[in-house]
Every structure is written in structure tokens, then in C-alpha cells.
C-alpha positions as CSV (number, residue, x, y, z in Angstrom):
1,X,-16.4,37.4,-9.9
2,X,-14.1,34.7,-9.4
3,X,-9.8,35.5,-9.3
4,X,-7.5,32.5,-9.5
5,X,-4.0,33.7,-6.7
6,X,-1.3,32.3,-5.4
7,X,-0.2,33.0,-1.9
8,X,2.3,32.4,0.6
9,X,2.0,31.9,4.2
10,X,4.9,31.6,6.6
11,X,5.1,29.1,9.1
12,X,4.0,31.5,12.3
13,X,0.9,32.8,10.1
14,X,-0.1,29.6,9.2
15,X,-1.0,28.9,13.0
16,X,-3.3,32.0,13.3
17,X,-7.1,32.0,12.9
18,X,-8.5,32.7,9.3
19,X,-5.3,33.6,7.9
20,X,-5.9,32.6,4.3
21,X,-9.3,34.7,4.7
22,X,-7.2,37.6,5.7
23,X,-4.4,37.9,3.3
24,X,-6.6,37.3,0.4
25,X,-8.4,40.0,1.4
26,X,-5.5,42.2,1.9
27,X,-4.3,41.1,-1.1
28,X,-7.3,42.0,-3.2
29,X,-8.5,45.1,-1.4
30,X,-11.8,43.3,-0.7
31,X,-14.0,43.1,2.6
32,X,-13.3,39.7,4.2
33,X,-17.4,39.4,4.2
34,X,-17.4,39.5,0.9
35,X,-14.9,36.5,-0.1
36,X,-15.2,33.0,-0.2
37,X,-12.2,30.9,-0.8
38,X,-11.2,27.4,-2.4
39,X,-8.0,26.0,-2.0
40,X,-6.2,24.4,-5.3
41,X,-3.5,23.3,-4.2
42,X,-1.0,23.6,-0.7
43,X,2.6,22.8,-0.6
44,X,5.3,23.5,1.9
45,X,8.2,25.3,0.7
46,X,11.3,24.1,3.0
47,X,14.2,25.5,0.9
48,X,15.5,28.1,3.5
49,X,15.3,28.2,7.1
50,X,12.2,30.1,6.7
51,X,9.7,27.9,5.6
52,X,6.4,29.0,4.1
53,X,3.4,27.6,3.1
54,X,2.3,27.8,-0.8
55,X,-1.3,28.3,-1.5
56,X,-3.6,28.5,-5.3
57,X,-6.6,29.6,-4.7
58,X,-10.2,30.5,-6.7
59,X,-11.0,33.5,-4.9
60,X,-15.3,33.8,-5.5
61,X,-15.9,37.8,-5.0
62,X,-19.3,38.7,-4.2
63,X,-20.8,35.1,-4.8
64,X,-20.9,31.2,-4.0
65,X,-18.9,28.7,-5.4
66,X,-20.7,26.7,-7.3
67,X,-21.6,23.3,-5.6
68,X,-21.7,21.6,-8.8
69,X,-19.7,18.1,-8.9
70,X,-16.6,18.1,-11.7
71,X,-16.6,14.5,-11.3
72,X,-20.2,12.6,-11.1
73,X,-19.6,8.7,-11.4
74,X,-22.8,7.1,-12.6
75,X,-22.1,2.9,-11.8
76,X,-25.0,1.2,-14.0
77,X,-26.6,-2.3,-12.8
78,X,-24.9,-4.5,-14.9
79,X,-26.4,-8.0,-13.2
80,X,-27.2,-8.8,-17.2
81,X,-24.9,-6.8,-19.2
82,X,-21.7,-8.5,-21.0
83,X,-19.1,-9.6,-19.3
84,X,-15.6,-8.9,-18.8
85,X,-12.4,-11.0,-16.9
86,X,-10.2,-9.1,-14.8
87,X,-7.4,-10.6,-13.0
88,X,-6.1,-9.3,-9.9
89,X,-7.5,-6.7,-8.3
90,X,-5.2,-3.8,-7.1
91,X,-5.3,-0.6,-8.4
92,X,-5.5,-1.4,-12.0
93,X,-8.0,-4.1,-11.7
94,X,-10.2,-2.1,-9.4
95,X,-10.3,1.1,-11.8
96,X,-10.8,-1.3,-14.4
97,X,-14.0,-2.9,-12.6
98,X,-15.3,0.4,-11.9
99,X,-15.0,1.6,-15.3
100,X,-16.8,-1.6,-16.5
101,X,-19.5,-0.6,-14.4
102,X,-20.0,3.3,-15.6
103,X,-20.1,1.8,-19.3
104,X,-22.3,-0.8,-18.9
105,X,-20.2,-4.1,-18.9
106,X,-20.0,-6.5,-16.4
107,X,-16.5,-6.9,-14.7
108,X,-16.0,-10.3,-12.9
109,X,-12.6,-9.9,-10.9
110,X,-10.6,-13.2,-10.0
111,X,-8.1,-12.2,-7.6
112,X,-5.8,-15.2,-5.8
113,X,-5.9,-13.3,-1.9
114,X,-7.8,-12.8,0.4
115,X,-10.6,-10.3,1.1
116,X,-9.1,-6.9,3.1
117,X,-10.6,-8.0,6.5
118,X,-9.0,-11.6,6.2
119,X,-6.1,-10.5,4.9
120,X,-5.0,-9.0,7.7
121,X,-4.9,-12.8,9.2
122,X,-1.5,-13.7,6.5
123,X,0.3,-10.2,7.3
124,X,0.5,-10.8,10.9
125,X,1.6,-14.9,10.1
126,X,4.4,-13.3,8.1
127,X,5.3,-10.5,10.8
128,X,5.2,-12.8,13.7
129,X,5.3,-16.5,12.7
130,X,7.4,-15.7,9.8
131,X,4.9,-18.2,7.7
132,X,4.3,-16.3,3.6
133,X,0.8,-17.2,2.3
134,X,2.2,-17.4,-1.5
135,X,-1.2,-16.4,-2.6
136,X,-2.1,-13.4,0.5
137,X,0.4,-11.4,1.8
138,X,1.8,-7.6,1.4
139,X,1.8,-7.9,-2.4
140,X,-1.5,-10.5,-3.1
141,X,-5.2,-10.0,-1.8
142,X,-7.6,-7.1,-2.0
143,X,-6.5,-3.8,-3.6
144,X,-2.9,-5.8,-4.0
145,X,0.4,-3.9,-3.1
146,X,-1.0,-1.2,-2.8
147,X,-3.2,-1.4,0.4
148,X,-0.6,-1.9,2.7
149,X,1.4,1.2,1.8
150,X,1.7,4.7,2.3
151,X,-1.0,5.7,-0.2
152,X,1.1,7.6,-1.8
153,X,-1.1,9.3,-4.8
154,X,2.0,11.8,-6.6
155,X,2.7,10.5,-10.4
156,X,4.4,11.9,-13.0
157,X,2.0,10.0,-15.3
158,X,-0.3,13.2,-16.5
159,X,-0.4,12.2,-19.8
160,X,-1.2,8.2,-19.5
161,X,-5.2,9.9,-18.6
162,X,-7.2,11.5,-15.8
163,X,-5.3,12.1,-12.6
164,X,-7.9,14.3,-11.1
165,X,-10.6,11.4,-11.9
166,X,-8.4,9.3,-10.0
167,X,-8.4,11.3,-7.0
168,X,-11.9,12.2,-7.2
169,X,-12.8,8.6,-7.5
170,X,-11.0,7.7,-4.3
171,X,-13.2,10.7,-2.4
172,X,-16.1,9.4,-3.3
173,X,-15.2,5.6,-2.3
174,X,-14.1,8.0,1.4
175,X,-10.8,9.1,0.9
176,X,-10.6,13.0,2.3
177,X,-11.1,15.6,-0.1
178,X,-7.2,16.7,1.2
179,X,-6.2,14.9,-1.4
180,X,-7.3,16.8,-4.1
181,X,-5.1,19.8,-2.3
182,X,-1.9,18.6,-1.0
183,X,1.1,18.6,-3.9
184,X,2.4,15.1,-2.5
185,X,-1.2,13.4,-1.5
186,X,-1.1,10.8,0.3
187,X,-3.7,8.6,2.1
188,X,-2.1,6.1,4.4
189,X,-2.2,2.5,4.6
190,X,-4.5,2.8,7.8
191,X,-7.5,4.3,6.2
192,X,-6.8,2.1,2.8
193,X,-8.7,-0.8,3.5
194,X,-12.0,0.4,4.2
195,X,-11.7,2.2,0.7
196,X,-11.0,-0.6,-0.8
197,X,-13.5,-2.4,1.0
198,X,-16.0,0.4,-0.2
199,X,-14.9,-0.2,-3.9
200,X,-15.3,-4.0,-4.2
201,X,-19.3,-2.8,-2.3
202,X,-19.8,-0.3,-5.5
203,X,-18.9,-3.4,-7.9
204,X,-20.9,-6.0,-5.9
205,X,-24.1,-3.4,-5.8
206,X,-24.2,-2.6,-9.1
207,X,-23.9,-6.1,-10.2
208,X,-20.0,-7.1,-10.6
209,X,-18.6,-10.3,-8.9
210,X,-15.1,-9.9,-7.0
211,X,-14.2,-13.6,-6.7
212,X,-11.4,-14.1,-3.5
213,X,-8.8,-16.9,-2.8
214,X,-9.3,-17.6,-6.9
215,X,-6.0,-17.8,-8.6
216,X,-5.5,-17.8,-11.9
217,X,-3.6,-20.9,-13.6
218,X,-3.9,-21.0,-16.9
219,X,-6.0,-20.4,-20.2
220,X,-7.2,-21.8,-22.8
221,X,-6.5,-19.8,-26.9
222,X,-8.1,-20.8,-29.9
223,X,-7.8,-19.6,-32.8
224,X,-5.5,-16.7,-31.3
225,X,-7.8,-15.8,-29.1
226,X,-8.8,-16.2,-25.9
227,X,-11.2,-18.9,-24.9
228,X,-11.8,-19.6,-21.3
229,X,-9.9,-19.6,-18.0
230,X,-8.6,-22.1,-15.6
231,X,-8.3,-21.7,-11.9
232,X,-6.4,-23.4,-8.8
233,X,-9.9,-24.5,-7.1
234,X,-10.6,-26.6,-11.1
235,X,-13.0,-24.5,-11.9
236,X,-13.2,-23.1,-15.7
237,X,-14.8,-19.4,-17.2
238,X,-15.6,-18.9,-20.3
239,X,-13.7,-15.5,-21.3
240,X,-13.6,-13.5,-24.4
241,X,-12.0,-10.5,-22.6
242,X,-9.8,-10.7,-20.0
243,X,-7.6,-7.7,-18.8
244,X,-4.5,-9.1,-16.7
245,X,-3.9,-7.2,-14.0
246,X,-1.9,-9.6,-11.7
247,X,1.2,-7.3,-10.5
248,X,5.0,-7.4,-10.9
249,X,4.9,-10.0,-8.0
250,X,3.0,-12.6,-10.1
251,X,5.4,-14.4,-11.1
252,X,3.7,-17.3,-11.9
253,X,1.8,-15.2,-14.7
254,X,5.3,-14.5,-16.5
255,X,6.2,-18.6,-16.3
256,X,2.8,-19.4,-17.9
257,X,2.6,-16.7,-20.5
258,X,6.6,-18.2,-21.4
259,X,5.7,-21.7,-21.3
260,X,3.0,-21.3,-24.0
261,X,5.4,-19.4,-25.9
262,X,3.9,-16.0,-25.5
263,X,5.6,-12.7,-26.2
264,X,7.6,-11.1,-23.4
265,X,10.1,-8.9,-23.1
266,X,12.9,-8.7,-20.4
267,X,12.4,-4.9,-19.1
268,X,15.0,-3.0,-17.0
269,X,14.2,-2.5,-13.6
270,X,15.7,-1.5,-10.1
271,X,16.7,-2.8,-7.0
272,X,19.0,-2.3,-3.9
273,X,18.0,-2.3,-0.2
274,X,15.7,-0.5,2.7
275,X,17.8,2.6,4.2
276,X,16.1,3.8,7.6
277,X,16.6,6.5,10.0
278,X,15.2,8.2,12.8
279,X,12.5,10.4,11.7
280,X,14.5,13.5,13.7
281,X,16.9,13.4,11.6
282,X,15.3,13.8,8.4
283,X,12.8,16.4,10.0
284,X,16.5,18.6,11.2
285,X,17.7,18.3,7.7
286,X,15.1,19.2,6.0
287,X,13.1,21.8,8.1
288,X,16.5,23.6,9.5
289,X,15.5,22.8,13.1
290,X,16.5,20.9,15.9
291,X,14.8,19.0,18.3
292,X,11.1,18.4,17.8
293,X,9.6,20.0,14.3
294,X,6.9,22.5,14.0
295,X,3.8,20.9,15.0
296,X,2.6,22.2,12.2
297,X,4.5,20.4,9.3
298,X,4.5,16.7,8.9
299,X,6.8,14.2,8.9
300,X,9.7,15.2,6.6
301,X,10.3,13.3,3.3
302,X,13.2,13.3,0.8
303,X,13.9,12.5,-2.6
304,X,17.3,11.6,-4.1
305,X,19.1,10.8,-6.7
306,X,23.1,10.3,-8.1
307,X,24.7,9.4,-11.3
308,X,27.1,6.4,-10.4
309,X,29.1,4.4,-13.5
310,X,26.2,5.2,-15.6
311,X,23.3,4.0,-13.3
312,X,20.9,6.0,-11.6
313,X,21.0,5.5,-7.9
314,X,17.9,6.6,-6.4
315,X,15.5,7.0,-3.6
316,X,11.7,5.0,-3.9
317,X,9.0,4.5,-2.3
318,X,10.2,7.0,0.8
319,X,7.8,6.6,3.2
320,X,8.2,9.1,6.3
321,X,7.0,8.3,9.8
322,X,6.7,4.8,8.4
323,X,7.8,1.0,8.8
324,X,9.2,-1.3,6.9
325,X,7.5,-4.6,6.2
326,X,8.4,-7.9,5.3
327,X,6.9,-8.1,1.4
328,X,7.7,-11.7,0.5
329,X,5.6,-14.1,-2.0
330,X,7.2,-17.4,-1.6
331,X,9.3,-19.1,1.2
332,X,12.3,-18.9,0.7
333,X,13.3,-15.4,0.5
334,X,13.6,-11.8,2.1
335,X,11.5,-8.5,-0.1
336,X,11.6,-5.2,2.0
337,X,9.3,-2.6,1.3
338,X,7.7,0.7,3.1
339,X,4.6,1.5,4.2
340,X,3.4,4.7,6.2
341,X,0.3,5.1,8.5
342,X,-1.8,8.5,7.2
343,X,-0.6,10.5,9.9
344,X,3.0,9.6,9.5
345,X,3.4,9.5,13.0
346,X,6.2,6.7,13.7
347,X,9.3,7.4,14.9
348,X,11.5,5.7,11.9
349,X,12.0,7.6,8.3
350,X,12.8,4.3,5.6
351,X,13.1,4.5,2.2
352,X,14.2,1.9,-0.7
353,X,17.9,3.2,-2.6
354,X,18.0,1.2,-5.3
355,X,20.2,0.6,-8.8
356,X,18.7,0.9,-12.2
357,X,19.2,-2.4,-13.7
358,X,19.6,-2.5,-17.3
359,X,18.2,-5.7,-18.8
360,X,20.1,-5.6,-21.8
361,X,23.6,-5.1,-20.5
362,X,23.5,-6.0,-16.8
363,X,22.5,-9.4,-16.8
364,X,24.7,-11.3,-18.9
365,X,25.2,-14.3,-16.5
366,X,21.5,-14.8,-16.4
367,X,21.0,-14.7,-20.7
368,X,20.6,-18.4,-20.3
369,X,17.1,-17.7,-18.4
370,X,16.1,-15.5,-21.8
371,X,13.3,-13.2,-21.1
372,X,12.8,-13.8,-17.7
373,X,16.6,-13.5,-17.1
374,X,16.0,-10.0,-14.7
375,X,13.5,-11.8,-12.4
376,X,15.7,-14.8,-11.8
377,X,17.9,-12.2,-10.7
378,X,15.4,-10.7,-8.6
379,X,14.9,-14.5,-6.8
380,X,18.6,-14.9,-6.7
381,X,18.9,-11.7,-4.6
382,X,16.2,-12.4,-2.4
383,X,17.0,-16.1,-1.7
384,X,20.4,-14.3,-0.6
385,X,18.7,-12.0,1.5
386,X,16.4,-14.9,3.1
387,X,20.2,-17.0,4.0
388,X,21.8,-14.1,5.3
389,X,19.2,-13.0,7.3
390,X,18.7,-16.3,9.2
391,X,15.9,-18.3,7.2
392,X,13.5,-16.8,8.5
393,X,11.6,-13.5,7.8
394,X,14.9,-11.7,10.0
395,X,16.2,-9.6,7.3
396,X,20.1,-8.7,7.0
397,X,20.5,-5.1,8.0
398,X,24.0,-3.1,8.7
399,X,24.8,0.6,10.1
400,X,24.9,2.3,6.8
401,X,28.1,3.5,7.8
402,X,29.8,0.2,8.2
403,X,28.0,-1.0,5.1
404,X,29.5,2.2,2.9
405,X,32.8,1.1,5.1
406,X,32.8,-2.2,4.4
407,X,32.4,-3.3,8.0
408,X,30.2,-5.8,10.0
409,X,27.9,-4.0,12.4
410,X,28.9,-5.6,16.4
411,X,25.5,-4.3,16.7
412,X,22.3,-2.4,14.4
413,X,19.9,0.5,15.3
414,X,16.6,0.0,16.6
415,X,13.9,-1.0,13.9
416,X,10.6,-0.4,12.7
417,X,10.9,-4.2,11.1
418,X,8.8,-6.5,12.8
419,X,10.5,-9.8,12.1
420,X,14.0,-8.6,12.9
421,X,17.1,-8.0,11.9
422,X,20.1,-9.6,11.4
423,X,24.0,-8.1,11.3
424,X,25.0,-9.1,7.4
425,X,28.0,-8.0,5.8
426,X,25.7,-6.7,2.8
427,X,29.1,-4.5,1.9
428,X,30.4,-8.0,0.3
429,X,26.9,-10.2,0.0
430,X,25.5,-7.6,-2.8
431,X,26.8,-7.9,-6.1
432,X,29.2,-5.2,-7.0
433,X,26.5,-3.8,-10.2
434,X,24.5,-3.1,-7.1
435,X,26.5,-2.7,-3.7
436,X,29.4,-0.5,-5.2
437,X,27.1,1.5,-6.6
438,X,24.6,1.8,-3.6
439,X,28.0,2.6,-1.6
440,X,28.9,5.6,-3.7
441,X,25.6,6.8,-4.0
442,X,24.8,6.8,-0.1
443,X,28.5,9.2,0.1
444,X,27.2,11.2,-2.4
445,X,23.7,11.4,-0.6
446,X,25.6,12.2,2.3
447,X,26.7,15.3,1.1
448,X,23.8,16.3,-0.3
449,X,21.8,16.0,3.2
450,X,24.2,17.1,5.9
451,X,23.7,14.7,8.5
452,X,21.7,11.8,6.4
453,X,24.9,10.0,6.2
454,X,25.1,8.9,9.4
455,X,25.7,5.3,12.0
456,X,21.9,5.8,13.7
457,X,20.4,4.6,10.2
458,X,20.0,1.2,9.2
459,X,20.4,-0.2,5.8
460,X,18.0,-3.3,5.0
461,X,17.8,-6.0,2.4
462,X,16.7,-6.1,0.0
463,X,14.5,-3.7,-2.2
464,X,13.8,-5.9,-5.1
465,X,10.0,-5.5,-5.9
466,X,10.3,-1.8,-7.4
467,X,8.7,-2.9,-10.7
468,X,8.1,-5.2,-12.9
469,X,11.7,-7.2,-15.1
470,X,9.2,-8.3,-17.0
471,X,7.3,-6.4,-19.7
472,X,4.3,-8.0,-21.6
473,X,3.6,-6.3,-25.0
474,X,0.4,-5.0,-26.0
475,X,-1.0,-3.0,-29.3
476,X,-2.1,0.4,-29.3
477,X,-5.5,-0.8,-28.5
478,X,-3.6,-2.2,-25.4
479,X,-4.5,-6.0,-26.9
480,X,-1.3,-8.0,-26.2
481,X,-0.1,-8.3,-30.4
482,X,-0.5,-12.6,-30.2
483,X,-3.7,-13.3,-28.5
484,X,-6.7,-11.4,-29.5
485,X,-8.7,-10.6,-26.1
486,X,-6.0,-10.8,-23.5
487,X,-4.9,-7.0,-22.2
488,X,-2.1,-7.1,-20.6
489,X,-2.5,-3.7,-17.5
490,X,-1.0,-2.0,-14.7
491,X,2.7,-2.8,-13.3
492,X,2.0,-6.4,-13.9
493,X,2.6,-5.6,-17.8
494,X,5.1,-3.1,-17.6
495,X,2.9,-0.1,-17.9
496,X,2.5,2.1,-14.6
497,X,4.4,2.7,-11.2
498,X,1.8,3.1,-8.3
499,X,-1.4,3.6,-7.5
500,X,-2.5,6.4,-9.8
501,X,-0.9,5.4,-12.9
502,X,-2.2,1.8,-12.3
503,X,-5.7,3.1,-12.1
504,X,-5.6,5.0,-15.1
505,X,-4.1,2.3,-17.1
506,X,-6.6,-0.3,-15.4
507,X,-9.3,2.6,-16.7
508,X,-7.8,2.5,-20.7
509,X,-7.3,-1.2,-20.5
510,X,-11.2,-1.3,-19.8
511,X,-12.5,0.9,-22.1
512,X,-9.9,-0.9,-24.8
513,X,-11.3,-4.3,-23.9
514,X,-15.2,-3.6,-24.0
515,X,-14.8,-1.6,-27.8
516,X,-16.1,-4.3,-30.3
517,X,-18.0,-6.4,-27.7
């Protein structure tokens, strides 16, 4: 007999031996001998001051659970099998290669960075030589932006296709099968790379090619329809089907698809800066405690939002026990973003507040740029951030108190930032679309979180890579409506916002691209 419960456990049970075992048991009237338990799913519910622990469970009464896979992924050799072009390979190019390989096709993956291991080589240039690699760096190179962040897994995308595949996937390429359990998964970026790494082994084994430091530069169309592709080293590939999965950093893509005259569209998008504050802090507001937190919970997390003149103001990307790294693709400017190790252990809480940005009323002084007018905005931003920072990687930071003030800092807080920081009147650098509204917002956030408004945190610019400005149309059948062959995937096109919705798409875009070859 198998009962599906719900249970909850407070934070002094959840310490003692077998507890789960024992309340279900309680709970059913059943001898603890005779139970076997699988946990669904775990969340923490830190509402009140008494926190508990929320449990679903299948409860299996007087038998085994059954050892059965849901999820068995059978990868075919495809050494010989048809072949389809995928470009980039993050999340969405990387589902989409493993999905060529369980129907039979033959991805070969062009992607402009470097392999995970090397990689590791152009972060550290960045973080301590302030030098950007424009094709490997924090958004470019194996398993893209994604990699080097906090692996966070949570999507609202359940209908865009399988989410429990997704997960399941990642187990088997060795993420932990916590995953599948905790309400806000996450993996972190310090156990990433090897799964990545064990993903591009699957493709290579059964066949695939993963091609490294091979940029895409341009393509050739007959006829409407894709022909062949070019790349930096001179090399040309014949393609027929190509799924382009290059990110919403690859801005190089959206200049070449505009100067052949292919359909875009300018897509809203959001940006603002990096705010960061001592872990403690977030763990007293949001666990009720002071001083150290239960040794038991993790590092706390938060997730905000406030109306301000029509424009969401909003947290992203918040990444607890994390650091903030420098996420630049060109000299020449300042990107923040987050990233958290998987046990969340640092000392610093940062997360991007950002501004929705509407492209078709916020951006008037950029119309001459056409489509492309919200990611000149982006650069404009970013080359601001790169000057006021010190041209270098140093990015302009302020107290957030004397930034909602309208003050220079004499002096900032302690960072998890590698390169630096420099004291920047953001208060008057920011435009006003963004910075009044970021100012508001951070009051109103205040308020919400008793002590979150406060002078330990730092505020960093800027946030500017939340998603793509730039949205490239595609069909139903996910073929871009102009050139037969070309599938346009992931947050490079518009169409998902992290890791799990990227995969997914990457998986549709794959299955799209191979019907009718």
C-alpha cells in the first residue's frame, strides 16, 4: 500500500534521529518496521518565528518502493547518423545535443570559449589582471553563463516542457539526487563544471563533436535557407539545421542577423545594479534570530518586488552565501552578476535589483539604433560603469544608504568582488528611468525587510545582463519565419530565463529541427 502525506517538522525535531520515520508512523498508526519512506519534496517554512520544515512524502506500507527509473536516457551512437549545428553550448545548446543524441541525430556544437578546465585560465585574467577574453569569460565557454553561477534550478516555466526531465538529466550527468527534493534546488557553481564536463563526455561517446574556441561569424542563405557556416579560424560547414543557441551576451549574433537584414525585434528587458549585504543580516531577518542561524538551515535568500511609476522593481538572480563577479564580454565596460558556491557558505548575501525596461516606451533616445536600440542602452550603461569605476574591472559601488540619499560614500563595505570597488556617485551617474526608481524601490524594500535597508550593504554597478533586449522571431515549429533551417533557442532568442527553461527550450528546439530531416 502506498499513501502520499504531507508533514511538518519543526526546527528542534528536524535535528533528532529518524524523525520523519517516526512521525509518519505516528501519523498513520503503523509500526515504524513496517514503513519505508520517499521524500517529494522539502521546503522550509520561515514565516513566523517558529520555523518548520515541510515535507510530501509516498509512504510504501508493508512493501518496497519500486527501484524502477522514471527517467531512463538512452544516448544512441550517432558517429553516422545526420547531422545537426548547434551554436553555443550552455544550457540550451547542451540539452539540445543531448536530445540529438537520444533521437538519433548527430549534434556538432560550435561554441566560441573555452573548454571548462581552460576556462578557468580567462576568469581569473578578468578577476586579477582585469584582462576580458571577448570570446571566454563568465558569460562565453563551456555550459556558458550558466556554469559560473549558483545553479540555481527553480523556474516558473512548467509549461514550456519537462522540468523533472531536466533535473533527472542533471543526476545522471552527477548532480545529487537533492535536487529532485528541495523547493528552490540548487547546485552551485563549484560542482557545475564537472557536470558539464560529464555532458560534453556523453556527446563525445556516443558520437557528437563539441568544437571549442570556434566562433561563429557568419552564414551563408540560399534560397531562404540555410546553407553553410563560417567561422573566425576560416573554416566553412555545410549546415542544413542549425539551432542558435549563442546567449543574450552574443552580441555579435544580433549585429550579423541585422546586417543581413534579418527579422528582430527589440524586446523589453531589465537592468539596475548588484545590492550586497552581510549574510547575517539576511539570515536575522528572515529566520527571526540573531547572531549565528540554526546550523540547520542554509544561507537565507529573499525575493522582492515593488511597483514604482509603472515599472516593476525587482530582485534577480539572489544568490545567498555568494560573490559577485565581474561578467564582462568586451573591454571596455563593467557587467555585475552573482554566483553562489553549493554550500552557500560565504559571508556576503548579493543580489541584482533591477528596472523593467520597456522597449517600446523607455528608449526613445536610442530609436535611431532601431531594433537593437535596448542593447545600445545596455553598452551605454556599462561603458558608464567601466569610467566610473576606474577603467579597469573596479566597479562603482556606494553604501546603499548614501546611494538612496544621494550621497558619495567617504568610504564602502567590505566585498566579495574580486577586482574592487570604487566610491561612484551612482545616485546621479544612473539615469533617472533606472536610479529613481531603484531608489524608491530599495525604501520600499526597506520596509518590507526590517533591517535590509541598511549602511553595511553595498550597492554595485551595474546589473545589465538579466536577459536578452533582443528577441529573434521564430514559427511555431520554432524555425525563425525568414530562413528555413535556422532555430533561433534559449535566452539568446528571447525564449527562457535560466538554466532549466534554457534546457527545455534547447530540448523543443531539437526535436523541431530534426522533424523533416
Amino acid at each position: 500500500m502506498v499513501r502520499r502525506i504531507q508533514l511538518r517538522v519543526s526546527l528542534k525535531e528536524e535535528s533528532q534521529p529518524n524523525i520523519l520515520l517516526k512521525k509518519t508512523a505516528k501519523y498513520l498508526s503503523e509500526d515504524e518496521n513496517n514503513i519505508t519512506i520517499k521524500v517529494l519534496r522539502k521546503s522550509i517554512d520561515a514565516r513566523k518565528p517558529a520555523i518548520y520544515f515541510n515535507y510530501k512524502m509516498e509512504v510504501y506500507i508493508n512493501e518496497e518502493p519500486s527501484k524502477k527509473a522514471d527517467y531512463v536516457f538512452k544516448y544512441q551512437d550517432v558517429s553516422k547518423a545526420k547531422e545537426v549545428h548547434i551554436v553555443g553550448f550552455g544550457p540550451a545548446g547542451m540539452w539540445a545535443a543531448l536530445r540529438c543524441l537520444e533521437l538519433g541525430f548527430k549534434p556538432i556544437v560550435l561554441e566560441r570559449g573555452n573548454n571548462v578546465q581552460n576556462r578557468r585560465r580567462d576568469l581569473k585574467a578578468i578577476n586579477q589582471d582585469h584582462t576580458v577574453n571577448e570570446d571566454s569569460n563568465y558569460c562565453f565557454g563551456e555550459g556558458g553563463a550558466g556554469t559560473y553561477s549558483d545553479g540555481k534550478l527553480y523556474t516558473r516555466s512548467l509549461k514550456r516542457g519537462d522540468v523533472r526531465r531536466i533535473f533527472e538529466s542533471l543526476v545522471h550527468h552527477g548532480a545529487t539526487e537533492e535536487i529532485l527534493v528541495d523547493a528552490h534546488p540548487h547546485i552551485g557553481t563549484n560542482k557545475l563544471p564537472k557536470i558539464v564536463q560529464n555532458i560534453r563526455e556523453t556527446i563525445i561517446e556516443h558520437g557528437g563533436e563539441v568544437h571549442f574556441n570556434t566562433r561563429l561569424t557568419n552564414f551563408t542563405v540560399k534560397n531562404n535557407k540555410i546553407e553553410s557556416l563560417q567561422l573566425q579560424n576560416g573554416n566553412e560547414m555545410k549546415a542544413n539545421r542549425v539551432i542558435l543557441a549563442t546567449g543574450h551576451s552574443a552580441r555579435d549574433i544580433y549585429y550579423l542577423l541585422n546586417d543581413k537584414k534579418i527579422s528582430l525585434k527589440a524586446k523589453s528587458f531589465a537592468m539596475g545594479v548588484r545590492v550586497e549585504h552581510p549574510q547575517h543580516i539576511i539570515d536575522s531577518i528572515q529566520y527571526h534570530c540573531s547572531g549565528e542561524r540554526n546550523e540547520l538551515l542554509p544561507a537565507a535568500a529573499y525575493s522582492l518586488v515593488q511597483q514604482v511609476k509603472n515599472r516593476g522593481v525587482y530582485s534577480f538572480c539572489m544568490c545567498p552565501g555568494g560573490f559577485i563577479v565581474p561578467a564582462a564580454t568586451a573591454p571596455g565596460e563593467v557587467v555585475v552578476n552573482g554566483m553562489s558556491p553549493s554550500k552557500r557558505n560565504n559571508k556576503f548575501a548579493n543580489s541584482g535589483i533591477v528596472v523593467e525596461i520597456n522597449a517600446d516606451e523607455d528608449l526613445y533616445k536610442y530609436e535611431r539604433f532601431g531594433v537593437l536600440k535596448g542593447l545600445e542602452y545596455q553598452k551605454d550603461l556599462e561603458r558608464l560603469a567601466f569610467t566610473s569605476g576606474g577603467r579597469t574591472q573596479t566597479a562603482p559601488a556606494q553604501r546603499l544608504t548614501d546611494f538612496v540619499e544621494g550621497k558619495l560614500s567617504a568610504d564602502l563595505n567590505p566585498t566579495s568582488y574580486q577586482p574592487g570597488l570604487n566610491s561612484a556617485p551612482l545616485h546621479s551617474l544612473l539615469p533617472k528611468l533606472i536610479g529613481g526608481r531603484l531608489r524608491q524601490g530599495f525604501k520600499a524594500f526597506g520596509d518590507k525587510m526590517k533591517g535590509y535597508y541598511t549602511a553595511e550593504a553595498n550597492i554595485v554597478g551595474v546589473e545589465s545582463r538579466t536577459s536578452s533586449p533582443v528577441n529573434i522571431p521564430r514559427t511555431e515549429k520554432l524555425e525563425h519565419p525568414e530562413i528555413e533551417g535556422l532555430f533561433p533557442c534559449g535566452e539568446g532568442g528571447g525564449y527562457a530565463g535560466g538554466i532549466v527553461s534554457a534546457a527545455m527550450d534547447g530540448e523543443r528546439c531539437a526535436e523541431a529541427a530534426i522533424a523533416g530531416l
